[in-house]
Steps between C-alpha positions, in 0.01 A plus 500: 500500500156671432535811696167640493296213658199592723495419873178327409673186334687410822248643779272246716104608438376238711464728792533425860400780679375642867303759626523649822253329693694159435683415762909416552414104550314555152783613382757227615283218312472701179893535499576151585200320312620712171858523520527839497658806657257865394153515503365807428216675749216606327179689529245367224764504178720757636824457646531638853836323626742212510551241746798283458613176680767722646309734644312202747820348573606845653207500734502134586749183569371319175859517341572255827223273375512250213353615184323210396288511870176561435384666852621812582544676853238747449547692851745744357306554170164544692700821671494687135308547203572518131496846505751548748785206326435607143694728277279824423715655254446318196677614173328307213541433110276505237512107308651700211838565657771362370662162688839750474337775682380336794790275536722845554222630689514200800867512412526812681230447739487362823163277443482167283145545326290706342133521453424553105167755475280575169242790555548478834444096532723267649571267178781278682823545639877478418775368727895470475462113478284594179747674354761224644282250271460702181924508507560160511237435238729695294780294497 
């Protein structure tokens, strides 16, 4: 097992991201129309939060709705904004970290993603499913 391999080789660059004038029922599509569960907020190419799928089901009853439903009750997203749902606190790595370093890092950590940063621009992102992936390609 190569044990100095760079986040960058596993990490998804095609970016879906948000900014804070986006709205929650923005939000909703982008998860369900990608399949995904983090998008990073940004301002310009700087990473300003993290929203996860999570995160809206708190505020809303979408976990009582089918996934594949394309409408969503918007009355209870309407009642916040990105701001207010999204993670502020966002630790970041650099694409140079090593696939062993981050995996102990969300090993330990209580959040399943993590925005990957260069000079200060968002480059992509890194979640436990990536990791998840890289294993079984392994073996």
């Amino acid at each position: 097992m190569k044990k100095r391999v760079p986040i960058s080789e596993i990490m998804t660059s095609e970016l879906v991201t948000l900014t804070t004038t986006d709205d929650l029922v923005t939000a909703e599509e982008l998860f369900k129309k990608h399949n995904i569960r983090h998008i990073p907020v940004v301002t310009g190419e700087s990473v300003i939060g993290m929203l996860s799928y999570t995160d809206l089901l708190r505020i809303s009853f979408a976990d009582a709705v089918d996934e594949t439903e394309e409408s969503v009750d918007t009355m209870v997203y309407n009642m916040f904004t990105i701001s207010q749902v999204m993670a502020r606190d966002v630790i970041s790595v650099s694409s140079d970290t090593t696939i062993k370093e981050v995996a102990h890092f969300l090993s330990k950590k209580e959040f399943h993603a993590l925005p990957v940063v260069d000079d200060g621009k968002l480059v992509g992102i890194v979640t436990t499913t990536d990791l998840i992936n890289y294993l079984l390609d392994l073996y």
